[in-house]
Structures are given as structure tokens and as C-alpha cells.
C-alpha positions as CSV (number, residue, x, y, z in Angstrom):
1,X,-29.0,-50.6,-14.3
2,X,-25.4,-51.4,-14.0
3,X,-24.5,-49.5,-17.4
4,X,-26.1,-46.5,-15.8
5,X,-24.9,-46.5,-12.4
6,X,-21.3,-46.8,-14.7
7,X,-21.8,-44.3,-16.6
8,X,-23.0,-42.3,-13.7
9,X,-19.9,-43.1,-11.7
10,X,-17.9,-41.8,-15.3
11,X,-19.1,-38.5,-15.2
12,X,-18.5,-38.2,-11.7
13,X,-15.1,-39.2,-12.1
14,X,-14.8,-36.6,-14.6
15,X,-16.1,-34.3,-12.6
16,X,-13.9,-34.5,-9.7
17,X,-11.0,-34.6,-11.9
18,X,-11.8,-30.7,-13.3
19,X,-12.1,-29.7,-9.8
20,X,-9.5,-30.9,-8.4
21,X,-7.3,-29.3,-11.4
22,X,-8.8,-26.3,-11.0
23,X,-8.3,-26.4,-7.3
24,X,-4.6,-27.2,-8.2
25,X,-4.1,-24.2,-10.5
26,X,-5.7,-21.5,-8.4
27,X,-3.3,-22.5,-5.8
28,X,-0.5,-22.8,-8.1
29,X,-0.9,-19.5,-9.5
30,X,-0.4,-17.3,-5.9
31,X,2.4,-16.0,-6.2
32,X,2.1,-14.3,-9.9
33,X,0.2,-11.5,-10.6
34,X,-3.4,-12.7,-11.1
35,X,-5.2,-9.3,-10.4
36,X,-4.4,-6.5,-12.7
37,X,-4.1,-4.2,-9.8
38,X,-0.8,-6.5,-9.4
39,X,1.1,-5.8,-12.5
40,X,2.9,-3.4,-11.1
41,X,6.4,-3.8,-11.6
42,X,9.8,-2.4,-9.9
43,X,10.7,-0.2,-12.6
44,X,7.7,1.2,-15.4
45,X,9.0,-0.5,-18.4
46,X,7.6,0.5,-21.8
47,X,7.3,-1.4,-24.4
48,X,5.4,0.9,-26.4
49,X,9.0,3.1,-26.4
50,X,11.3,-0.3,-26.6
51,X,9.1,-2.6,-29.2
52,X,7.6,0.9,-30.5
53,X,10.0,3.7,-31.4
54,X,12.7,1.8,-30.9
55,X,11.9,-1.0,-33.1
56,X,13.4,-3.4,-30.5
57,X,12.8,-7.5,-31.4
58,X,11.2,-9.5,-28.9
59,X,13.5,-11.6,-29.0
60,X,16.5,-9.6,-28.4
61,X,15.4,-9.4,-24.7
62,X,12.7,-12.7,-24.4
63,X,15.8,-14.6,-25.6
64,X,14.7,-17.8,-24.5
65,X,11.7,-17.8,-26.3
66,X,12.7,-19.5,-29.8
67,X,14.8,-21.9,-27.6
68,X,13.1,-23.1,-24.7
69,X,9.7,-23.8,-23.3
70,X,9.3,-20.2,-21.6
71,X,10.2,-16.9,-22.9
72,X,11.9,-15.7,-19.7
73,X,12.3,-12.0,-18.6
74,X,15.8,-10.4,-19.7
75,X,18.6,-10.4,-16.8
76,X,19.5,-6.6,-16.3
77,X,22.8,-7.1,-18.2
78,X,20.3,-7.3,-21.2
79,X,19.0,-4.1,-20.4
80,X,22.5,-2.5,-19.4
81,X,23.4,-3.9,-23.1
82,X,22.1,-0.2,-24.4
83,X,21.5,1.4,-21.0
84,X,25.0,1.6,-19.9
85,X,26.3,4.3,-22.7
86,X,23.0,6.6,-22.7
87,X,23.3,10.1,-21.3
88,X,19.7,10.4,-20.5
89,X,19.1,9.3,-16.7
90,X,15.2,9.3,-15.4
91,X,14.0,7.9,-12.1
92,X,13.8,4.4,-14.0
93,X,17.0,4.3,-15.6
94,X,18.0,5.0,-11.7
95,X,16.3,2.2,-10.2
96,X,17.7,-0.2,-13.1
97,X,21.5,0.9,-12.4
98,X,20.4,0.6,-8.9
99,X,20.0,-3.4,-9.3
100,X,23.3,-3.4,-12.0
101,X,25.7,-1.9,-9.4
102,X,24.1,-3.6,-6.8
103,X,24.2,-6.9,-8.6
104,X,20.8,-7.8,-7.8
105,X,18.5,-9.3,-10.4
106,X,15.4,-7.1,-11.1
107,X,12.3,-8.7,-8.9
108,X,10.2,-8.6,-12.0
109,X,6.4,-9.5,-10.8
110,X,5.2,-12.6,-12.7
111,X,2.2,-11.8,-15.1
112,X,1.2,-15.4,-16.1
113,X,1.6,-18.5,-15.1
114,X,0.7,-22.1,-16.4
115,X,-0.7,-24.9,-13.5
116,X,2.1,-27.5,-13.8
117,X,-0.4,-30.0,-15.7
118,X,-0.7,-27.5,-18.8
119,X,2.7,-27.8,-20.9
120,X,3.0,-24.7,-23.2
121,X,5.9,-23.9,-25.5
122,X,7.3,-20.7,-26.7
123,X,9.3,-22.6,-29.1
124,X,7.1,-24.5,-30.8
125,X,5.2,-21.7,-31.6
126,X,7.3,-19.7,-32.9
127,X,8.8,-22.5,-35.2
128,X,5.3,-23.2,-36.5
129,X,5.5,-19.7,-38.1
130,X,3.3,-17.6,-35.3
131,X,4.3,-14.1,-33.8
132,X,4.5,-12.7,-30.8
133,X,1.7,-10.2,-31.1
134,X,-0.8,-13.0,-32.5
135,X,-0.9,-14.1,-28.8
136,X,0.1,-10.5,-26.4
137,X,-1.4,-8.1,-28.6
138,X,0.2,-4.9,-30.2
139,X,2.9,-5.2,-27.9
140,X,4.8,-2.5,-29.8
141,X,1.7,0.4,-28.6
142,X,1.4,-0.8,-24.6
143,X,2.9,1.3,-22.2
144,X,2.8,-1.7,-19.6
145,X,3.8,-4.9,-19.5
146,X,1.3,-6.5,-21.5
147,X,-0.4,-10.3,-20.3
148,X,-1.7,-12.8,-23.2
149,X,-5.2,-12.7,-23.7
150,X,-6.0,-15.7,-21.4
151,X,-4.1,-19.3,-20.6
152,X,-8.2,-20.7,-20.7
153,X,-8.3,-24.0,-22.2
154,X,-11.2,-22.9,-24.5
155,X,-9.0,-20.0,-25.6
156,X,-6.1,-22.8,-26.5
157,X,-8.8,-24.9,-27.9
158,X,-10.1,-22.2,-30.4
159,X,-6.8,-20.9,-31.6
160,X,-5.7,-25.0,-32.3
161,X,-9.1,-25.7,-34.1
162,X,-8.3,-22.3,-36.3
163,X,-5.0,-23.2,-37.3
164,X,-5.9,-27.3,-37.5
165,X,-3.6,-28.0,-34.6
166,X,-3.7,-31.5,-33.1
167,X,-6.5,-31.0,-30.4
168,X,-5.3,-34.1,-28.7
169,X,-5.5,-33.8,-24.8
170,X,-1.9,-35.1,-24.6
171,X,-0.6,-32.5,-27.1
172,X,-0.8,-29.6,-23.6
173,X,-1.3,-32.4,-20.8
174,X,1.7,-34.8,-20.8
């Protein structure tokens, strides 16, 4: 009776563990875009035009990502890099030398965000040989901003059991 009512008490433990994590990340995520009808961002940024016909590397502008744990959005001097010396103005180009002469960084909305349990690394990633596009997509053909196909565990899972990557809990959650 006592090795049921522990076992019992085992998977209730568990239990109240996934819902409190999942409790933790739904509030941890307000404040990023977590509807699609939220992507939009400050200025329409193409990457089908940057990535696409311009051939542009990811990493030129995500510089952080074969460095750090996060790719980061580029800081508009990035973008004022090439932007500065073109002749061509639209309505975006307007709105970006809008925030350069202000100073102002750009208010970029957030597309995804990790709960601060789930420890994720652009770097380590990229060092292990993958590409950007084997996570985001055809980056290179969006018109928008594009998000990764999903930050689910299962998702994660998948991917590490397809490339035999450790599938040890502590390898995201340390």
C-alpha cells in the first residue's frame, strides 16, 4: 500500500511541476509577440529583399548569434551600415533614419521568447554545423519577419533524437 500511495504521490509531484512551468512561461512570455496578429513591427522589414536578392548573411546583422546565447536584433547603425549612402528613400527607409537621427533604438516587437527554465543557444548550434534556415525556414523568400517553427519541448526533443543529441533533461534545463 505504501509503494502505491508513493508512487501516487510521484506522479502528482510531477504533475504539479509541468503546471506550474507552464504557468511560469505563459506569464513569462507577455510581453513578446505570442499572437501572429502581433508581429507587426515599426518598420516592414524584408528579408525576402535583404537575405533574398541581396544575398545578405544572417549573421552580418544577427551578429551575436555565433557568439552568444541569443541571436539579437541589429542596432540601427547596422542597418545605417548600407542605408546611409542609398539614394532611394521609401516611407521605411524614412521611419529608420527617423530613429538614426533621433538616436533612438528601433522598438523591434519581440517574436519568441524562451521561459527562463529553458536554456537555448545560438552558438552551440551553429558550431555543431546547423544553419539558420534548418530552424526559421527559407528565411531568404519571407517578406516578414519570420518566427521558428515552435520553442515546444517535443519539437526540441525530435530535432535532438534526429541528430543523436544528448536528450538529457539538464542539456536545456540547468
Amino acid at each position: 500500500m505504501a509503494l502505491i500511495l508513493r508512487r501516487w504521490a510521484g506522479t502528482l509531484l510531477a504533475l504539479g511541476v509541468v503546471v506550474v512551468a507552464l504557468i511560469i512561461g505563459f506569464f513569462y512570455s507577455q510581453g513578446s509577440a505570442d499572437l501572429w496578429g502581433q508581429d507587426r513591427q515599426p518598420i516592414a522589414f524584408s528579408h525576402q529583399v535583404h537575405a533574398g536578392q541581396l544575398q545578405i548573411n544572417c549573421l552580418f546583422c544577427h551578429r551575436g548569434a555565433n557568439i552568444s546565447p541569443t541571436a539579437s536584433v541589429p542596432p540601427v547603425y547596422i542597418c545605417m551600415m548600407c542605408h546611409k549612402s542609398l539614394k532611394d528613400k521609401t516611407p521605411e527607409i524614412d521611419k529608420l533614419l527617423t530613429y538614426w537621427n533621433k538616436k533612438e533604438p528601433i522598438p523591434w516587437v519581440r517574436l519568441q521568447r524562451l521561459p527562463d527554465f529553458v536554456h537555448f543557444t545560438h552558438k552551440m548550434h551553429l558550431s555543431a554545423g546547423f544553419k539558420c534556415t534548418d530552424c526559421h525556414g527559407q528565411v531568404a523568400q519571407m517578406s516578414q519577419t519570420p518566427r521558428a517553427a515552435t520553442y515546444e519541448m517535443g519539437w526540441c526533443v525530435r530535432c535532438h533524437e534526429r541528430n543523436r543529441a544528448s536528450k538529457d533533461c539538464f542539456t536545456c534545463h540547468y
